[in-house]
N, C-alpha and C positions, 0 to 999 in steps of 0.2 A: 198239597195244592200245586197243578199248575197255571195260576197267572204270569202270563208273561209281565207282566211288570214286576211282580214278585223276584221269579227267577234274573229277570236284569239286576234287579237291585243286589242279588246274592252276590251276581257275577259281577260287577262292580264293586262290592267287598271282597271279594277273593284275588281278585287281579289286580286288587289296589295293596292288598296285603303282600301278594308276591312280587309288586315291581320295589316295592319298598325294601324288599329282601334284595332282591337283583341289585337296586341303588347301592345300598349300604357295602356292598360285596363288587363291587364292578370295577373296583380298581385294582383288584388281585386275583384277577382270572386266567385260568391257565387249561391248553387243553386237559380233557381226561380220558379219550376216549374218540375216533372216528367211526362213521355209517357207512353211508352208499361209495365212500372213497374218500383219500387220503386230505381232500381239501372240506370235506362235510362233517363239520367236527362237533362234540358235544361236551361241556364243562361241569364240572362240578354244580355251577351256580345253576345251571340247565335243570341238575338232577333235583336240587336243593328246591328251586323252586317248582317246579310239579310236584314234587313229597308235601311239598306245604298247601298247593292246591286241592291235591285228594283229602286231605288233611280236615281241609276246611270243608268241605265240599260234602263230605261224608257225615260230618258233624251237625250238619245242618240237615243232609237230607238223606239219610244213611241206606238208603234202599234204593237210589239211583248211580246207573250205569257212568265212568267213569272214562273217556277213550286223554288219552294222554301222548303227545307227542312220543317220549322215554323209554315209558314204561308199559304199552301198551293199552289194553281194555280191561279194566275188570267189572263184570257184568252182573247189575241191581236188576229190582222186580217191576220197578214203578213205572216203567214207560217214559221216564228221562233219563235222558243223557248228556252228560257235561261233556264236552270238546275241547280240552285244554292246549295251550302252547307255551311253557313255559319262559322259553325268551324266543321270541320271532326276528330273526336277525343279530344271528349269537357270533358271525363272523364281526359283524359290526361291535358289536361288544365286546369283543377279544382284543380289538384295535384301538378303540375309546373312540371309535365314530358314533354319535350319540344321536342313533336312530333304529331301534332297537323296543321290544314290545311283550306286555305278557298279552296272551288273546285268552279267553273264555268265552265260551257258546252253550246255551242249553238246547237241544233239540225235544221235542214231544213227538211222540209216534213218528219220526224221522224226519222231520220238520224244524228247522231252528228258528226259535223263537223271541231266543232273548240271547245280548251280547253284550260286552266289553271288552275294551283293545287299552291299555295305557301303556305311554309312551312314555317307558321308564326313566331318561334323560329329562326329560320337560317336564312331566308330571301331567300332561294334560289325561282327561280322561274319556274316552268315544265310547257311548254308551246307546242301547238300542232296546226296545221290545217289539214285537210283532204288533202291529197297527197304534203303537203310541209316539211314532215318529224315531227322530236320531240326535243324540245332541252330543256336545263337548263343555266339559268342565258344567252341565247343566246347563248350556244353553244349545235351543234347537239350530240346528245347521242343514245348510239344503245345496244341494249339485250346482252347480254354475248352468248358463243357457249356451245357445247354440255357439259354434266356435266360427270364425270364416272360413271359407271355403281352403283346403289344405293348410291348416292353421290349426288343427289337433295338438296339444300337450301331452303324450300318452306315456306314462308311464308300464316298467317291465322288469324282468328278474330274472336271472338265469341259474340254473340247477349246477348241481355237482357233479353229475356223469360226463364225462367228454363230448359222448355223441351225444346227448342232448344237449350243450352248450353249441356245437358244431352247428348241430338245425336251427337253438334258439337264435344265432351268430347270425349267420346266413338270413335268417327271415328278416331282423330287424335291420339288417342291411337294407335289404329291399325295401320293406316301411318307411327310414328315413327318407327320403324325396317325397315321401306325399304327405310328413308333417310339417308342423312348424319346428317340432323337437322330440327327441326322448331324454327323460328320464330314466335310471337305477338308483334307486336309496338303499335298495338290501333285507326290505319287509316289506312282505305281500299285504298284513294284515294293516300295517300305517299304512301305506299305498293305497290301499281300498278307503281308508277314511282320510285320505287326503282328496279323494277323488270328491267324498262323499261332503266335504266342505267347503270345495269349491275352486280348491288348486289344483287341479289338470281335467284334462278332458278324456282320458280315457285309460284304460290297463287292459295289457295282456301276458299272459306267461303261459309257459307248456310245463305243466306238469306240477306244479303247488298238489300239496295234498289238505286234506280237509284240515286240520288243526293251523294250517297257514292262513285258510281266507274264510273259516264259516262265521265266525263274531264281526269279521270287517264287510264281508258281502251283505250281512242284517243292516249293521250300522246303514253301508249305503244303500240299498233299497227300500229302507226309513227314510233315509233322505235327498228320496226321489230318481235315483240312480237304477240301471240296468245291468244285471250281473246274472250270467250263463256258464255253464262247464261244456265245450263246445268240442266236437270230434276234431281230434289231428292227426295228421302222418305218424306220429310217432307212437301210436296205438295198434298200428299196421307194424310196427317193425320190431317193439322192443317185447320182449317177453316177459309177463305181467304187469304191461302200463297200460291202463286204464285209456277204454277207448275212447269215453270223454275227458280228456285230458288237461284242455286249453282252458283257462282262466279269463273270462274277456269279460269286460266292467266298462261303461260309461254313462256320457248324457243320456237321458232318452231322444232329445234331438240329435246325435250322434248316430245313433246305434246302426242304422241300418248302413250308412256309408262307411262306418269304420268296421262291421262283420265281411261285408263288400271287401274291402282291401286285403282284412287279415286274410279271406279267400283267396285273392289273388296276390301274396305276396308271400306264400305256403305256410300261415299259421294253422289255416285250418284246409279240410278236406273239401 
């Protein structure tokens, strides 16, 4: 079966199992292991919980495709695919800043459908299926309305490579004068479902990968929100970074003057 309501309810059991793992384990995390560079780090508690996801994941619906932050992809017959991220903001969890996330996504024929995001610190739970809305902890939640005129909330993130911190640095310089503020919390995937209940007005980042924002961009397009993967400069220059690379989420009364800016303030092309 794929019902999207199905598959959400899965993905809210399995994300709810693994933050509960993260919880119980979050006070004794230690690096194990760095990626893209020596500040991009990944833990133990990292590996522990995606094992526990496939785990589950597999048990339930053993012939579906598995793409996992860690460990990569290993590929079923059925025409779904689970998007896992085991902790989304593992620098934050290394620290005890307590914002921090497992994400889950199921796509169908490359379409995500159904999501959950909890927010292991709080226990809250952001939950989504394709046309059955967005909610938290089971209740529906919806985008906030229009913002005043340069008076955006926009929330942002920034990667682990130099030069892309260097570009994302530089843009949001330019951004701030024409918000009211930015935000950084340290997850893409809470950021998207903060957007998506009504605390800020907008997100952008260069370069998130799918396991970072595919369960938080459903949750918010459930609840009524605008979420694009939009071309940047830095698709022009780095060698294999994805030429739609930019991250960009907000109101839908938002949308067209905050794309405007990201334009001219060199987020996008």
């Amino acid at each position: 079966m794929t019902d999207p309501a199905q598959l959400r309810d899965l993905a809210v059991e399995v994300a709810t199992a693994a933050a509960a793992l993260v919880r119980r384990e979050a006070g004794g995390v230690v690096v194990a292991d760095t990626k893209s560079s020596a500040v991009d780090v990944v833990t133990e508690v990292d590996r522990r919980s995606e094992a526990l996801l496939r785990e589950l994941i597999l048990a339930a619906r053993p012939h579906d495709t598995v793409l996992g932050e860690e460990e990569g992809e290993a590929v079923g017959t059925s025409g779904v695919r689970w998007i896992v991220d085991p902790v989304d903001g593992t620098v934050n969890l290394l620290y005890g800043i307590p914002e921090y996330a497992v994400s889950v996504a199921a796509e169908v024929d490359g379409e995500v459908v159904a999501g959950a995001v909890v927010a292991v610190a709080q226990g809250h739970v952001y939950a989504a299926a394709r046309g059955h809305g967005a909610t938290k902890d089971g209740a529906p939640i919806r985008v906030r309305g229009a913002a005043p005129d340069g008076a955006r909330l926009v929330q942002t993130g920034f990667g682990y490579m130099a030069e892309v911190r260097e570009h994302q640095g530089a843009c949001v310089a330019r951004l701030l004068p024409r918000v009211r503020d930015i935000r950084r919390a340290g997850s893409c995937a809470l950021d998207l479902c903060h957007l998506a209940e009504g605390l800020a007005d907008a997100y952008v980042e260069e370069g998130p990968r799918i396991w970072d924002w595919a369960a938080g961009a459903l949750v918010l397009t459930e609840a009524g929100g605008s979420f694009a993967l939009l071309e940047g400069h830095l698709g022009r220059r780095l060698a294999g970074w994805s030429k739609e690379s930019v991250v960009v989420a907000s109101t839908p009364s938002e949308w067209d003057g905050f794309v405007a800016d990201l334009r001219e303030t060199g987020f996008l092309v």
